[in-house]
Residue, then its C-alpha position, 0 to 999 in steps of 0.5 A: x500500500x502507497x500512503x498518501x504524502x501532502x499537508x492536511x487543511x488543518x495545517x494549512x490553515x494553521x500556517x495562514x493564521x500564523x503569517x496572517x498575525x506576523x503580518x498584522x504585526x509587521x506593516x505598522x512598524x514598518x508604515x513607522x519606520x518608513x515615516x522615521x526615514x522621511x522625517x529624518x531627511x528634514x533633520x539632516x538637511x537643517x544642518x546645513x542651515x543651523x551651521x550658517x546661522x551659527x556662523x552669521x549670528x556669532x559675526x554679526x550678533x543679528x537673528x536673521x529670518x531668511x536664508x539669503x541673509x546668511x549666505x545660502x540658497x533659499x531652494x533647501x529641499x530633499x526627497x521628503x522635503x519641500x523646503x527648509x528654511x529660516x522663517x523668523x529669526x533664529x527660527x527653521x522650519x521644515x516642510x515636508x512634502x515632495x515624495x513624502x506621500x503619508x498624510x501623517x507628515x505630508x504638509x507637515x513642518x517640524x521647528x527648529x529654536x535657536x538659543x543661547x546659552x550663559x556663555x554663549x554658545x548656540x542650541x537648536x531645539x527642536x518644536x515646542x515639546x517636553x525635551x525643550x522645555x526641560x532644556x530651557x529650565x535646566x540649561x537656562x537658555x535664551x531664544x535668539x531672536x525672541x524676546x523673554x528671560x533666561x531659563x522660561x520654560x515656555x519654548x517659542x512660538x512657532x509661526x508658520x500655520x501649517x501642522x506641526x508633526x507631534x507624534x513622538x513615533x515620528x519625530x527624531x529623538x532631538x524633537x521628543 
């Protein structure tokens, strides 16, 4: 007698099930993943910006609030990102937009602060959440640009109007 070889239904669908619950696991952390990556463009690209600023403010002790004004293209621009730019003093905006298809960042801006410190130096903060105000409490910093005292802990405003991404999934770890 020839026995017969072969997978019953059952097993079947018991391995069905099982990539059925992987996937539903793994897209999600990948949709987050996929986001982190665009977002992480508009950080990488404001270096160019926060550099420049730094270099102008400590030659001219002036907050510029265009990128002309201290030396670099106003066309700041990557992949994910339509534009970056200064668009108060001492303030960068990211836009994202361009390939950035998600409709959770697309639109979407993330701000850049610049502060100084007691002796000087500069700090960029990233949108107004809890890393910048604990950052304005502890390290006593003053908003170039910006009018207040040392040390408030109310981060500046952010102008612009469009959203602001604030889901800590997205942002990079210097914005949460």
């Amino acid at each position: 007698m020839k026995r017969q070889q072969g997978f019953t239904l059952i097993e079947l669908m018991i391995v069905v099930a099982i990539i059925g619950i992987l996937a539903a696991v793994a897209v999600p952390a990948y949709q987050n993943y996929t986001i982190r990556a665009q977002v992480s463009e508009g950080t990488s690209l404001v270096g160019g910006v926060e550099t420049a600023f730094a270099e102008a403010y400590a030659n001219t002790s002036s907050a510029y609030s265009i990128n002309s004004e201290i030396g670099i293209s106003n066309s700041v621009y990557g992949t994910y990102v339509s534009s970056v730019g200064l668009t108060a003093p001492g303030q960068i905006a990211v836009v994202y937009g361009g390939s950035a298809v998600n409709a959770a960042i697309n639109g979407s801006e993330i701000y850049f602060q610049a502060y100084t410190s007691p002796n000087g130096d500069i700090t960029w903060l990233c949108n107004s959440g809890t890393a910048s105000t604990n950052a304005l409490k502890n390290k006593k910093l003053t908003a170039i640009g910006a009018t207040g005292t040392a040390g408030t802990t109310t981060p500046v405003a952010m102008s612009g109007g469009k959203p602001v991404i604030t889901n800590g999934a997205y942002l990079p770890a210097i914005c949460r």
